[in-house]
FIVEX-89171 format. One record per residue (C-alpha): residue in three letters; x negated, y negated, z. Coordinates in nm, 3 decimals. Each point is the difference from the previous one (the first is absolute). Example, Ala and Ser with C-alpha at 12.3 -4.5 7.8 and 13.67 -1.06 7.14 Angstrom:
+------+---------+---------+---------+
! type !      c1 !      c2 !      c3 !
+------+---------+---------+---------+
!  ALA !  -1.230 !   0.450 !   0.780 !
!  SER !  -0.137 !  -0.344 !  -0.066 !
+------+---------+---------+---------+
This chain:
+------+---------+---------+---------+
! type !      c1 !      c2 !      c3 !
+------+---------+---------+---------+
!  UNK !  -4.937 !  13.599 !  -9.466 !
!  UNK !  -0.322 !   0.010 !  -0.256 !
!  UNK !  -0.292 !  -0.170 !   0.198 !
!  UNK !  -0.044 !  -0.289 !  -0.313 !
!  UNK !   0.390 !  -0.053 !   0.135 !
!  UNK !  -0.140 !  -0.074 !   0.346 !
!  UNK !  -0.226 !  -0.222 !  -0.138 !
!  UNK !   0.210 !  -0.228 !  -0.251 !
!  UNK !   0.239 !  -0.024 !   0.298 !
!  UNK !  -0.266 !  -0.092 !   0.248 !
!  UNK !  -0.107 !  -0.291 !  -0.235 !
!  UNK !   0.349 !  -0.152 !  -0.017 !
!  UNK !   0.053 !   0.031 !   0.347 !
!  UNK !  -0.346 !  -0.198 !   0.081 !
!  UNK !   0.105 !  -0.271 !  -0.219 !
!  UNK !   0.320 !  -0.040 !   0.158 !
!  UNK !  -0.159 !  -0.024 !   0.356 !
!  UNK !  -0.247 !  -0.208 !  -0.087 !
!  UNK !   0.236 !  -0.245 !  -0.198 !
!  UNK !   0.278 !   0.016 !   0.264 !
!  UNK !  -0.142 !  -0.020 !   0.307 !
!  UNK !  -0.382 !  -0.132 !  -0.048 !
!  UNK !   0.101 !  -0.267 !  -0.292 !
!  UNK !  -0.279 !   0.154 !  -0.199 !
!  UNK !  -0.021 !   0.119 !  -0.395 !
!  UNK !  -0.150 !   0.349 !  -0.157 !
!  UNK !  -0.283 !  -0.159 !  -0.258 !
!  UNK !  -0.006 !   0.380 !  -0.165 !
!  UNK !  -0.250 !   0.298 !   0.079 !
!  UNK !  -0.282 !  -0.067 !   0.138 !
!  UNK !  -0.328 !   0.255 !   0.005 !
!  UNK !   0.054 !   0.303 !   0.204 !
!  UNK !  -0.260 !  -0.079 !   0.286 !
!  UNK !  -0.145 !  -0.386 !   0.180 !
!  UNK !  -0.356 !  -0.038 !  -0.075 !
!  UNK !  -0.205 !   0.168 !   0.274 !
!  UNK !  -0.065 !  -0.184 !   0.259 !
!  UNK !   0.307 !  -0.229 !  -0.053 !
!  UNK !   0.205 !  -0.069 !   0.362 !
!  UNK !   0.369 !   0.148 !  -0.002 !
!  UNK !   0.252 !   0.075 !   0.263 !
!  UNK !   0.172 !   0.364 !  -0.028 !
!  UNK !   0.267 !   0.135 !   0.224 !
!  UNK !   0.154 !   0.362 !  -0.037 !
!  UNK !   0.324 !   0.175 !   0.091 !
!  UNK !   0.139 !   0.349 !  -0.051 !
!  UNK !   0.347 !   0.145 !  -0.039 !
!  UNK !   0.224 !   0.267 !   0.012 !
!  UNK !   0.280 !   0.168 !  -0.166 !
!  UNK !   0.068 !   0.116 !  -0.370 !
!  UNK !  -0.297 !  -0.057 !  -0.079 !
!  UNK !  -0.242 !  -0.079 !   0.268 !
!  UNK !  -0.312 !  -0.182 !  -0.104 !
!  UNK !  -0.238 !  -0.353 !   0.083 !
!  UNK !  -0.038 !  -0.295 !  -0.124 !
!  UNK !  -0.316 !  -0.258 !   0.040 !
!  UNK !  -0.027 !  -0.327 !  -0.098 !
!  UNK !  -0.290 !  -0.198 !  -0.049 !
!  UNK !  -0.016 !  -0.386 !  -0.067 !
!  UNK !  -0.304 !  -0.219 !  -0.084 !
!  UNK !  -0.048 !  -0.229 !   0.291 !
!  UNK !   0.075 !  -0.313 !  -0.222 !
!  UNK !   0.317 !   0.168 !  -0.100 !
!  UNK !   0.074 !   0.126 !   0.333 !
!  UNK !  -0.050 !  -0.392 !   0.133 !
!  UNK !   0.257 !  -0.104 !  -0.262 !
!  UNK !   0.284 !   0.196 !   0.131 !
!  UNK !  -0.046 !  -0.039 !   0.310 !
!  UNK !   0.014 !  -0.379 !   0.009 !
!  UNK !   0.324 !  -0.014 !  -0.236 !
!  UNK !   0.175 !   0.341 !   0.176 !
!  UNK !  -0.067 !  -0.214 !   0.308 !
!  UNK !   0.034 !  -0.335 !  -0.118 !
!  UNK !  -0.302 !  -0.139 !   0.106 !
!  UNK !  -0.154 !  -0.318 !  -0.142 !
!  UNK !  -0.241 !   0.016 !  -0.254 !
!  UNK !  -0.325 !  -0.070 !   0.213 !
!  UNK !   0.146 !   0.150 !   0.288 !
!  UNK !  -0.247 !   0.313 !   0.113 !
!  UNK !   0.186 !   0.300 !   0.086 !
!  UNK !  -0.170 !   0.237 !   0.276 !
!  UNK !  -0.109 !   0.322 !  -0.079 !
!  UNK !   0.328 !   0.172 !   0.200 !
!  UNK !   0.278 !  -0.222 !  -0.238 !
!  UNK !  -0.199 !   0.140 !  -0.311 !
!  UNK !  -0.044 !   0.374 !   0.081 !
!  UNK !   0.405 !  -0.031 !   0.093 !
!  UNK !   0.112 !  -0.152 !  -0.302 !
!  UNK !  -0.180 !   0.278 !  -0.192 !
!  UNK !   0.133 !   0.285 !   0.201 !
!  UNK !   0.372 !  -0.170 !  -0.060 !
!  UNK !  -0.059 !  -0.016 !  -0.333 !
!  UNK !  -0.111 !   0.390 !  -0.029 !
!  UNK !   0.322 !   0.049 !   0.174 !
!  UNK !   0.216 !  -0.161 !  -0.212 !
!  UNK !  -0.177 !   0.112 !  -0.361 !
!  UNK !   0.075 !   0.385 !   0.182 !
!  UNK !   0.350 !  -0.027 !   0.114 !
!  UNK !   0.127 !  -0.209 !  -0.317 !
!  UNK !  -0.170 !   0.269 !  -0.193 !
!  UNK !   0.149 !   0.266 !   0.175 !
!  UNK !   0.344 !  -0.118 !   0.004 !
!  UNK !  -0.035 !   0.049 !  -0.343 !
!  UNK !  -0.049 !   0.372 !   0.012 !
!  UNK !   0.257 !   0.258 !  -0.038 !
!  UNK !  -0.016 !   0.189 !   0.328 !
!  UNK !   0.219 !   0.203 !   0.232 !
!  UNK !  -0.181 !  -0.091 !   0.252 !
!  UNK !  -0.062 !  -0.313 !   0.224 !
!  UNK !  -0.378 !  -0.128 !  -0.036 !
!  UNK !  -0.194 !  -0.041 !   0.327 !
!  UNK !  -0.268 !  -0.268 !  -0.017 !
!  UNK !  -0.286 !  -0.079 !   0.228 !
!  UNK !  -0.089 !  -0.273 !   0.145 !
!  UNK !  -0.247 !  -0.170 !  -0.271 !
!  UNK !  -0.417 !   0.007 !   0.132 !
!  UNK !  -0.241 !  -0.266 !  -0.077 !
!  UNK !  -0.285 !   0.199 !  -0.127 !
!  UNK !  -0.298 !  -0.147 !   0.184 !
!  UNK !  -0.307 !  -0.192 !  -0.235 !
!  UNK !  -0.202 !   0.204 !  -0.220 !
!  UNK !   0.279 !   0.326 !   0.069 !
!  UNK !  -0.044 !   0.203 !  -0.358 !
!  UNK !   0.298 !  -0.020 !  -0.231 !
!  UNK !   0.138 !   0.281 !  -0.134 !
!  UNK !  -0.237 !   0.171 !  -0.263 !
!  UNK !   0.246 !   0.036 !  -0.284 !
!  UNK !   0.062 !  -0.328 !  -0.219 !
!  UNK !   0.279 !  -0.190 !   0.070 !
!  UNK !   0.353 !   0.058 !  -0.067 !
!  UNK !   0.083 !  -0.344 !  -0.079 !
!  UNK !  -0.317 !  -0.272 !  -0.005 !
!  UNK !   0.194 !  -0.359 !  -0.052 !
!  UNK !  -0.186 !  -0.351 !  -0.043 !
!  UNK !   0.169 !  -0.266 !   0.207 !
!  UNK !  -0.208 !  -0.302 !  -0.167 !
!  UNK !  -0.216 !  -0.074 !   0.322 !
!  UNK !  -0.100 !   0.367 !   0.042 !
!  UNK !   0.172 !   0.374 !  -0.022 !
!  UNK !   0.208 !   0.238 !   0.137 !
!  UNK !  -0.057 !   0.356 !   0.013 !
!  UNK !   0.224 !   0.309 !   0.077 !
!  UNK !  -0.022 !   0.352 !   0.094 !
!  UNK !   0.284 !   0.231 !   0.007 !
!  UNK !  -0.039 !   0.347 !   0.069 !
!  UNK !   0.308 !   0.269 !   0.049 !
!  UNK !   0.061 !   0.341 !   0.114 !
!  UNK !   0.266 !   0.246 !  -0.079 !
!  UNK !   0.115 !  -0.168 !  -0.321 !
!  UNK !   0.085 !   0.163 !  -0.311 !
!  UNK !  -0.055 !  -0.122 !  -0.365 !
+------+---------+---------+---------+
């Protein structure tokens, strides 16, 4: 599958996920990076089979606080600990991964790691963004790379 395949898919899948399961709307594109120095919460997960590849995520904290109070229905002022926000974002890496995989056209089954909270100030990958979405309080950011693909 052409990589600007990957990429249209891997949009429409984050919508979905987003809209189905956090309650939360795709404003458009948003720029390609946060401003330095802006918090965000990243996770990361690999997987294998035809093809293998990565995929990080990366959230502006605002966003990331968003998400995780309506994935886990917590009241408005209600301050979620550190642990119930990293979580959220590493399910949410999950699911954008194996929705968008479930889409691909493989004769193989897809492995998938556990998802990693990337610890504060980890680097991001250096390559822009596959997909850089604004989700009205902040953005969301993803990385996909793959291996052993053709097109």
């Amino acid at each position: 599958m052409p990589e600007n395949d990957w990429d249209c898919i891997l949009g429409s899948v984050t919508e979905e996920v987003l809209e189905a399961m956090f309650f939360t709307s795709v404003y458009g594109p948003a720029d390609a990076s946060p401003p330095d120095g802006e918090p965000h919460v990243s996770a990361h997960l690999t997987f294998r089979g035809s093809p293998c590849g990565a995929m990080t995520l990366s959230l502006t904290e605002p966003a990331a606080r968003t998400l995780a109070a309506s994935f886990l229905a917590a009241e408005p002022d209600e301050p979620l600990a550190s642990s119930q926000l990293g979580g959220v974002v590493c399910e949410l890496t999950n699911m954008i991964c194996g929705s968008l995989l479930s889409r691909v056209e493989s004769q193989t089954h897809f492995q998938l790691s556990s998802p990693e909270l990337l610890p504060d100030g980890a680097a991001l990958p250096a390559c822009p963004p596959n997909q850089s979405l604004d989700l009205g309080d902040g953005m969301l950011a993803l990385w996909l790379t793959l291996e052993n693909h053709a097109g």
